[in-house]
C-alpha positions as CSV (number, residue, x, y, z in Angstrom):
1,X,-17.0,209.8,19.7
2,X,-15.4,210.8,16.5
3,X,-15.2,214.5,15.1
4,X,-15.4,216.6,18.5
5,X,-15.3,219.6,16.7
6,X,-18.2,219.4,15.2
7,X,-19.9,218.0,18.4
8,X,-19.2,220.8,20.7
9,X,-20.8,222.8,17.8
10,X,-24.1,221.4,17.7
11,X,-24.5,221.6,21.3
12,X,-24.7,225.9,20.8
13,X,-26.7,225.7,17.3
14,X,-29.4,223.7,18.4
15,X,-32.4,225.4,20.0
16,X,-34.1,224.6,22.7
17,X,-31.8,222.1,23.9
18,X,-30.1,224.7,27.1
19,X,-30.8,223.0,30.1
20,X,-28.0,221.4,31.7
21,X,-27.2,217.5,31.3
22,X,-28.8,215.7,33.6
23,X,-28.1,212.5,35.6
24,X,-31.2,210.4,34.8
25,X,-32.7,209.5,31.0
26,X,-35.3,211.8,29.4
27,X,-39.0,210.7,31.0
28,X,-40.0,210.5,27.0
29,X,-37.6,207.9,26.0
30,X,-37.5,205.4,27.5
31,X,-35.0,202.3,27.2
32,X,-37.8,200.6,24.6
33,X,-37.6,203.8,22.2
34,X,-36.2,203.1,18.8
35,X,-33.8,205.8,19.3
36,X,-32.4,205.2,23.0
37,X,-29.1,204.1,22.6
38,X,-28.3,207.5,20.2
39,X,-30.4,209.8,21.8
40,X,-28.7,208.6,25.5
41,X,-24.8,208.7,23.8
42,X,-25.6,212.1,22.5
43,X,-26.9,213.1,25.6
44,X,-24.0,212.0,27.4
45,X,-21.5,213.7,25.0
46,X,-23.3,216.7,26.0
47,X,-24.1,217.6,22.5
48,X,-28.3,217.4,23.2
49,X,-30.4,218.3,26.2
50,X,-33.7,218.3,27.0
51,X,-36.4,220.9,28.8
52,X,-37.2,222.0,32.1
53,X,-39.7,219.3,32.7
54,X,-37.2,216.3,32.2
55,X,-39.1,215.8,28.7
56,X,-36.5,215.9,25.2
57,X,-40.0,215.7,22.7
58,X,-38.6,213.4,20.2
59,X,-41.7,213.8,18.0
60,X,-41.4,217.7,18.0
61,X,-40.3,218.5,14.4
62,X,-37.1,220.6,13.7
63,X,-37.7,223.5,11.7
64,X,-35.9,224.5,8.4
65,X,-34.1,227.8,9.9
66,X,-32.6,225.5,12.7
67,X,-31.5,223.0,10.2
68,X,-29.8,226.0,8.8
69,X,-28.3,227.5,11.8
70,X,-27.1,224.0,12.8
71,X,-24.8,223.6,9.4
72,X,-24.2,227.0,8.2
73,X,-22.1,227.6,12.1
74,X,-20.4,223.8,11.8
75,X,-19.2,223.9,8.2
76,X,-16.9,225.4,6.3
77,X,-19.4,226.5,3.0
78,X,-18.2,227.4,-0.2
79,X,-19.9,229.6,-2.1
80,X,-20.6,228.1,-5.8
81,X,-23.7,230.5,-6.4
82,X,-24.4,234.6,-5.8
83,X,-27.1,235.0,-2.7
84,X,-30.7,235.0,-3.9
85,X,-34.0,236.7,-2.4
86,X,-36.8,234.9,-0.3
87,X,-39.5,237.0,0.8
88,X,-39.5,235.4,3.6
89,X,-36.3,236.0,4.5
90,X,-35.6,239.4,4.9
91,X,-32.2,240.7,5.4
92,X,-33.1,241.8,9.2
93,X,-34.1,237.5,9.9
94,X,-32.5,236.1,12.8
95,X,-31.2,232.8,10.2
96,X,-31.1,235.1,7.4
97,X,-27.3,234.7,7.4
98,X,-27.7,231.0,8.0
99,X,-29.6,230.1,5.1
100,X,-28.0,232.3,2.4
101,X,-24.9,231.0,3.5
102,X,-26.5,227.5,2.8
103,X,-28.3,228.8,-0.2
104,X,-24.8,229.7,-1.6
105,X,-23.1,226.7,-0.9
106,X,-25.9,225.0,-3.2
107,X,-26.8,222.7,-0.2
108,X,-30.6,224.2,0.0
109,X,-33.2,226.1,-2.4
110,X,-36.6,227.6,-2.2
111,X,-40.0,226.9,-3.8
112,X,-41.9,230.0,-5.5
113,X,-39.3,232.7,-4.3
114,X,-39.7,231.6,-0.5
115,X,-37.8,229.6,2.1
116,X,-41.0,228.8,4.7
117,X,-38.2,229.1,7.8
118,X,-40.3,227.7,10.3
119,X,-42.1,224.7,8.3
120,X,-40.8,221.3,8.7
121,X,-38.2,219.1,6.9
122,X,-39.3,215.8,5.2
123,X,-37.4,212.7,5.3
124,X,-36.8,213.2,1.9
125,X,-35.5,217.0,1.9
126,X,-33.2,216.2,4.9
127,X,-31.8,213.3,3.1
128,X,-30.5,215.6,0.5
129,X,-28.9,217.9,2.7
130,X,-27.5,215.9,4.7
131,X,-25.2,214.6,1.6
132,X,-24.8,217.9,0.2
133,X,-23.6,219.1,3.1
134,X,-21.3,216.3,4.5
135,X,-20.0,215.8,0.9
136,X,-21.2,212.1,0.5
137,X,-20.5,210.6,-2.8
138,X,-23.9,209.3,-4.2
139,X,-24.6,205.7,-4.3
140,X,-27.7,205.4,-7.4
141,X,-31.3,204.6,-5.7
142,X,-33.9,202.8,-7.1
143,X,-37.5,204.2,-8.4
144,X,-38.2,208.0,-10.0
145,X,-38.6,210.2,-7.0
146,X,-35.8,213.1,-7.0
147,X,-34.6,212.1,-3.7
148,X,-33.3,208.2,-4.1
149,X,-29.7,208.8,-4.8
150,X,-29.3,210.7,-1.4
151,X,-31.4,207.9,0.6
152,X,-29.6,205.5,-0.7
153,X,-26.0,207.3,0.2
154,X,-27.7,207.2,3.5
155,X,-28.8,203.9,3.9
156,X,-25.6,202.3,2.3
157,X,-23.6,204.3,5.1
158,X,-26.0,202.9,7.5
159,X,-27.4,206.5,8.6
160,X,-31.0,206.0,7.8
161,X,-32.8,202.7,7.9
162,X,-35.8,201.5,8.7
163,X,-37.3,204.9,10.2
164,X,-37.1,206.5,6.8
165,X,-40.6,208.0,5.5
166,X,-39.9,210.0,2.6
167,X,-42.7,212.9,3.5
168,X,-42.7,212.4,7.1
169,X,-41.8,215.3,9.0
170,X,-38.0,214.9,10.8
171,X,-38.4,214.8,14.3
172,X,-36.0,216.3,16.7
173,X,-35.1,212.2,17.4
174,X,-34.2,211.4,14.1
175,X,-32.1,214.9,14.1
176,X,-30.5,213.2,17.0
177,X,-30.2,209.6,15.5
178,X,-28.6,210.7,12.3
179,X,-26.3,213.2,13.2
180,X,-25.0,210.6,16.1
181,X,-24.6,207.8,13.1
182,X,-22.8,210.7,10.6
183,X,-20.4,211.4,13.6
184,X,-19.5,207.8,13.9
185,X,-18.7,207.0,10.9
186,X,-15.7,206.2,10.4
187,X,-12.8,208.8,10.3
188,X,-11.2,208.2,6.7
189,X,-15.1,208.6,5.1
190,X,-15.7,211.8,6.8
191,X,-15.0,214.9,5.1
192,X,-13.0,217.2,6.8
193,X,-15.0,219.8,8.3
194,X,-12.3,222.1,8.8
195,X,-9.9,222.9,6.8
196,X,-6.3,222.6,8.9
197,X,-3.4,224.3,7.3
198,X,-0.6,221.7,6.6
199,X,2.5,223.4,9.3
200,X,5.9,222.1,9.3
201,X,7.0,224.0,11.8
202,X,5.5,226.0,14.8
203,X,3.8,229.9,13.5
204,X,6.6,232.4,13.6
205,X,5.7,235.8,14.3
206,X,6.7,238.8,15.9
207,X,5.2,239.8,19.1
208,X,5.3,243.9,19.5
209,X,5.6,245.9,22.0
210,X,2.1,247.6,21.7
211,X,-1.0,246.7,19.5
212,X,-0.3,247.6,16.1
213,X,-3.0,249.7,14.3
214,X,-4.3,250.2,10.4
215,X,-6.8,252.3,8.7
216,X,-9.3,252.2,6.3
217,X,-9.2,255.1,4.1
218,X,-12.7,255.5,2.0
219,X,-15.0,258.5,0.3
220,X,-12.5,261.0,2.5
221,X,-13.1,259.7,5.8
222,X,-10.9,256.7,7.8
223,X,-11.7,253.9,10.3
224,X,-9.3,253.5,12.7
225,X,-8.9,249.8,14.0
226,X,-6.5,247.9,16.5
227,X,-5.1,244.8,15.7
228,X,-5.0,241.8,17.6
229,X,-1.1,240.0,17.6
230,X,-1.6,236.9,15.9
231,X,-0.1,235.2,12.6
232,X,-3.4,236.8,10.3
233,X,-2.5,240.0,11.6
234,X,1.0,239.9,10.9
235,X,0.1,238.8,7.0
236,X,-2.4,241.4,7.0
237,X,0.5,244.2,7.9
238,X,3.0,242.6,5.6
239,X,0.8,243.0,2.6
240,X,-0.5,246.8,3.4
241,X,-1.0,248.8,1.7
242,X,-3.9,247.3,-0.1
243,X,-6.6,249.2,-2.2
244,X,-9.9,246.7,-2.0
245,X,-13.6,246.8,-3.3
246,X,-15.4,246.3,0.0
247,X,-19.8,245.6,-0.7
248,X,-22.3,244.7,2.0
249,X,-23.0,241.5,3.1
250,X,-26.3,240.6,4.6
251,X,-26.7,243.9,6.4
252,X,-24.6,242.8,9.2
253,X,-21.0,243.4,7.8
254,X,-19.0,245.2,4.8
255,X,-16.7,242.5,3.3
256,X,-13.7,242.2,0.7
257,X,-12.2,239.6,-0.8
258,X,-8.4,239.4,-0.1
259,X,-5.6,238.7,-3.1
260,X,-4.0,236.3,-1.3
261,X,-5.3,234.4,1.9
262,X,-4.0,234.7,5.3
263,X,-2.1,232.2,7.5
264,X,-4.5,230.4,9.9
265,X,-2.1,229.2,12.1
266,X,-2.4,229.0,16.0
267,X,-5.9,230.3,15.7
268,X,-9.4,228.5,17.1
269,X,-12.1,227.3,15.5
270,X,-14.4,230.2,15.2
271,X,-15.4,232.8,16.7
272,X,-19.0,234.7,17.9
273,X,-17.9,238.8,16.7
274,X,-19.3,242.0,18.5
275,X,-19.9,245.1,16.8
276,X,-17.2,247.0,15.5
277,X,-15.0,243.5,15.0
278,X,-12.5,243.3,12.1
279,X,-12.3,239.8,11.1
280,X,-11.5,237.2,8.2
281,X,-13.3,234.4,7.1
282,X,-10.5,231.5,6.4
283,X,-13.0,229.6,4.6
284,X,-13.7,232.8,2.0
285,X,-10.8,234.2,2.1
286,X,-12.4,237.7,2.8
287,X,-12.3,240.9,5.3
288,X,-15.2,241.2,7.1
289,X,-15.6,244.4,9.3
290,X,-19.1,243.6,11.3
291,X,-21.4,246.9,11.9
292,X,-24.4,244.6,13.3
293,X,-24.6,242.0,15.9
294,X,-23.6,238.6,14.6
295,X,-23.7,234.9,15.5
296,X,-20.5,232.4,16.0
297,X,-19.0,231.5,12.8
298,X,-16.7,228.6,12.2
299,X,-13.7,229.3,10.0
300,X,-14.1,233.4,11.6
301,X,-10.5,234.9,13.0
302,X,-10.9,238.1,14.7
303,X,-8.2,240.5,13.6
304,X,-8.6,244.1,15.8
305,X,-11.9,246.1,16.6
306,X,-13.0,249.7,15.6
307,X,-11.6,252.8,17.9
308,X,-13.4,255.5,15.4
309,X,-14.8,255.7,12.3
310,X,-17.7,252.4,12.3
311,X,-20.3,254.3,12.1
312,X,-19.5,256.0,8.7
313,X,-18.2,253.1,7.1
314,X,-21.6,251.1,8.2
315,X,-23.8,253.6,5.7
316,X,-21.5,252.9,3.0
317,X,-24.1,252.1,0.1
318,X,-23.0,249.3,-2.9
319,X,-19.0,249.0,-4.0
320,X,-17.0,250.8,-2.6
321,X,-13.2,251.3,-3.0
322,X,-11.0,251.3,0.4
323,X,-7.3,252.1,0.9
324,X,-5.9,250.2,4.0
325,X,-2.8,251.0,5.6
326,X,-0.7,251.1,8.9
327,X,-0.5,253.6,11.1
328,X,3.0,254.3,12.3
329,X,3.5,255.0,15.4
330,X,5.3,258.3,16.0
């Protein structure tokens, strides 16, 4: 099955589905079930399970917010809008992340100033982000509703067919019949989900004898952080010292856009950063020094973690300006 990255993704983003893979079909779809062969194959990959009672509820809707989660941690999203409000989606909301992320990328919007996390998708609505978000180029529908360009993208690529309802409610088997037909299309009509960074030759960099360390100098006071020995590191340290504009982001991390973007090289795919993590975000381009507990990220490279000074830094409020340098040692 094509695009493995993206698969083993899925299989942490999508809720409820933590039981281990089991031998025998789900006892809710059965070999006659419109969806059997895609549900099974996805199944198989490991990429959907079911419950404790052998059931997988293929009629059980998927929510909005998980929809969210799902793309926001597989894709690499660039921003094209600032962050709005939705009253329903306070800063302290487990997706909140997740959605603004989306919101940004210009993939979903609101209605009235809300998101309605927890309310269903329509055929329709997932039909639109589903090409946003994979980057399909629209094929013109038929009719007046708003949604017929992006069903018929879908349907010439052979993704939906037949089980399309514009206002039904997407069930958690067509979540699991589309996304197995988007993964298989073929390789040259997928967008790249990742960026790679085009390498001639293998990363180059020096490996020293201890950790190296930096601070972050701000309103008379300094975090102290210890670097982890990888290329981003090493292009971090050969462009100190650097005087930033670091903000808050989401309420879970202070973040600064770098002047020029770090190598990627050797690195994986993501990571899921604790409290107190230095990072950057390939995909932004930005620092991102995490004071809150956060969920993976794909396109995230941890660069060091906080020995002193987090909790300071955390209650900065707005703008403001941060000197980082080394630390010699002495």
């Amino acid at each position: 099955m094509r695009n493995k990255l993206l698969m083993a993704t899925l299989a942490i983003a999508t809720p409820a589905l933590i039981v281990p893979i089991q031998a025998h079909a789900f006892q809710d779809v059965p070999k006659t079930h419109a969806g059997y062969n895609e549900i099974m194959a996805m199944k198989k990959e490991g990429i959907i399970n079911g419950y404790l009672d052998g059931t997988f509820k293929p009629e059980q809707g998927i929510s909005r917010q998980h929809v969210a989660k799902l793309l926001a941690h597989v894709l690499p999203l660039e921003p094209i809008r600032p962050a709005t409000t939705f009253t329903d989606v306070p800063t302290n909301h487990p997706y909140y992340n997740n959605i603004q992320r989306l919101y940004r990328a210009g993939i979903i919007d609101g209605f009235e100033g809300k998101f309605n996390p927890t309310g269903a998708l329509t055929h329709a609505q997932i039909a639109k982000i589903l090409c946003l978000a994979f980057q399909f180029e629209l094929v013109q529908g038929e009719g007046t509703h708003w949604s017929k360009d992006y069903v018929a993208t879908l349907y010439a690529r052979g993704i939906m067919t037949g089980d399309w309802q514009r206002d039904a409610t997407v069930t958690r088997a067509h979540y699991a019949i589309w996304l197995y037909r988007i993964l298989n299309i073929e390789q040259e009509e997928t967008p790249s989900l990742i960026p790679a960074p085009i390498e001639i030759d293998p990363p180059v960099y020096i490996q020293e004898a201890s950790a190296p360390k930096i601070k972050l100098r701000f309103n008379n006071e300094e975090v102290l952080v210890k670097l982890e020995q990888n290329a981003a590191t090493q292009d971090l340290i050969a462009a100190l010292p650097l005087t930033l504009t670091f903000a808050d982001y989401a309420g879970t991390e202070k973040i600064s856009y770098l002047p020029k973007k770090l190598s990627t090289a050797a690195t994986g795919a993501g990571i899921d950063p604790a409290i107190g993590d230095l990072a950057y975000y390939a995909p932004w381009g930005n620092l991102a020094l995490f004071y809150q507990d956060f969920g993976y990220s794909s396109g995230l490279i941890k660069l060091g973690e906080v020995e002193a000074g987090l909790e300071k830094f955390a209650k900065m409020q707005g703008e403001f300006t941060v000197t980082i340098e080394r630390v010699e040692e002495k």
